[in-house]
ROKOLVO-923327 format. One record per residue (C-alpha): residue in one letter; y, z, x. Coordinates in nm, 2 decimals. Last residue first. Layout:
N
{pt "A"; {Y; Z; X}};
...
***
This chain:
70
{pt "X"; {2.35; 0.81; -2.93}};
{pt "X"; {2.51; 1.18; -2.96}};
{pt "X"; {2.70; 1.07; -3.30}};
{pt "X"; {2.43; 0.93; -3.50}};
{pt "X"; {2.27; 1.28; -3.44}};
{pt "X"; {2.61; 1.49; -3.57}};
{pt "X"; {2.56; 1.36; -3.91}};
{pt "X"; {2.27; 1.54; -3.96}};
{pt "X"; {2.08; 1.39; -4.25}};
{pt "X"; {2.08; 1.60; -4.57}};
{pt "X"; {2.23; 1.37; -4.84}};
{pt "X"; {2.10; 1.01; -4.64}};
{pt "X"; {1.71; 1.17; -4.74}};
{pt "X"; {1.57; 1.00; -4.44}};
{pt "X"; {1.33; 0.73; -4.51}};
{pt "X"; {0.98; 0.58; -4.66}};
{pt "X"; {0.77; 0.80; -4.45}};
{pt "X"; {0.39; 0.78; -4.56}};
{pt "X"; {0.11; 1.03; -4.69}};
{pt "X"; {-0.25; 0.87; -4.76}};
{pt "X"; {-0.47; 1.12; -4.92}};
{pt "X"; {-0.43; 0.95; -5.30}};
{pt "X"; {-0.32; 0.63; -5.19}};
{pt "X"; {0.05; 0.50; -5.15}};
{pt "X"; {0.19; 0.78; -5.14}};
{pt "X"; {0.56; 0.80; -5.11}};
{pt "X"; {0.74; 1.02; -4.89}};
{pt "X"; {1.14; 1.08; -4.82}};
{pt "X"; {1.18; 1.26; -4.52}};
{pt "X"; {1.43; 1.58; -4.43}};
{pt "X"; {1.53; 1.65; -4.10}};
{pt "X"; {1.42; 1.99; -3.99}};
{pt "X"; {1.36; 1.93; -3.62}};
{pt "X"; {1.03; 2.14; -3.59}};
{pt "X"; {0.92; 2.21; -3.92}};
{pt "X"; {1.01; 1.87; -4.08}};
{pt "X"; {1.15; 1.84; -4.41}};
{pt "X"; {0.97; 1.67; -4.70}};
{pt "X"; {1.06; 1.50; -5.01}};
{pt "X"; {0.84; 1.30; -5.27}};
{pt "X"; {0.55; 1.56; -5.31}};
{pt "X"; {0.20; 1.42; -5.44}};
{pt "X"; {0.03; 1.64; -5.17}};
{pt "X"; {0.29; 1.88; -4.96}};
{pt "X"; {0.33; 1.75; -4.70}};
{pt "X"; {0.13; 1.76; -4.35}};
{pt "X"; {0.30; 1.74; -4.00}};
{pt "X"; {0.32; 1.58; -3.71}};
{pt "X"; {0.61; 1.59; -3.43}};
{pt "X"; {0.72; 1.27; -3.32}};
{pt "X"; {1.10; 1.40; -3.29}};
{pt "X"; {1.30; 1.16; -3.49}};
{pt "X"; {1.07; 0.94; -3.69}};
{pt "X"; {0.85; 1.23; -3.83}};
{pt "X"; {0.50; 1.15; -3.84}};
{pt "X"; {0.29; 1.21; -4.11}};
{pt "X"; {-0.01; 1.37; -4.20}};
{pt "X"; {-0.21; 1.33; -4.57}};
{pt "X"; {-0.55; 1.30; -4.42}};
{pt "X"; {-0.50; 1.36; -4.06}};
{pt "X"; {-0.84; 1.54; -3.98}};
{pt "X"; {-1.07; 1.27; -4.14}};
{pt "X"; {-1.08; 0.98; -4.42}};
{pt "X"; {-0.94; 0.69; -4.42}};
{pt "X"; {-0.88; 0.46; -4.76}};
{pt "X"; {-1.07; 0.12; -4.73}};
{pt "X"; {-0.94; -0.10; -4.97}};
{pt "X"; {-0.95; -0.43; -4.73}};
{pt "X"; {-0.77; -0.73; -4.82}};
{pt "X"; {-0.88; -1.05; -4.72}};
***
């Protein structure tokens, strides 16, 4: 059973970035967006109107020097 319940409240449209945790709201409808605290950039795709999610790192922006410190 599949439920189309889209939520509603104070995080409509957040996401969280996968390398720091930090939240943060793109722009609606956008496909690309870049943190403000670590500044790595995020593909998006929305798969309801208010629902934001991260699909991936845009590979063309991500530091290299990250996979290098782990």
């Amino acid at each position: 059973m599949k439920i189309n319940k889209v939520m509603e409240g104070p995080r409509d449209g957040e996401v969280r970035c996968l390398a720091c945790f930090t939240r943060f709201r793109p722009k609606q409808g956008t496909e690309e967006a870049k943190c403000p605290k670590c500044e790595i950039e995020w593909r998006i795709s929305w798969p309801y109107p208010k629902t934001a999610k991260i699909r991936g790192p845009v590979w063309e922006s991500y530091p290299k020097d990250i996979d290098e410190n782990v």
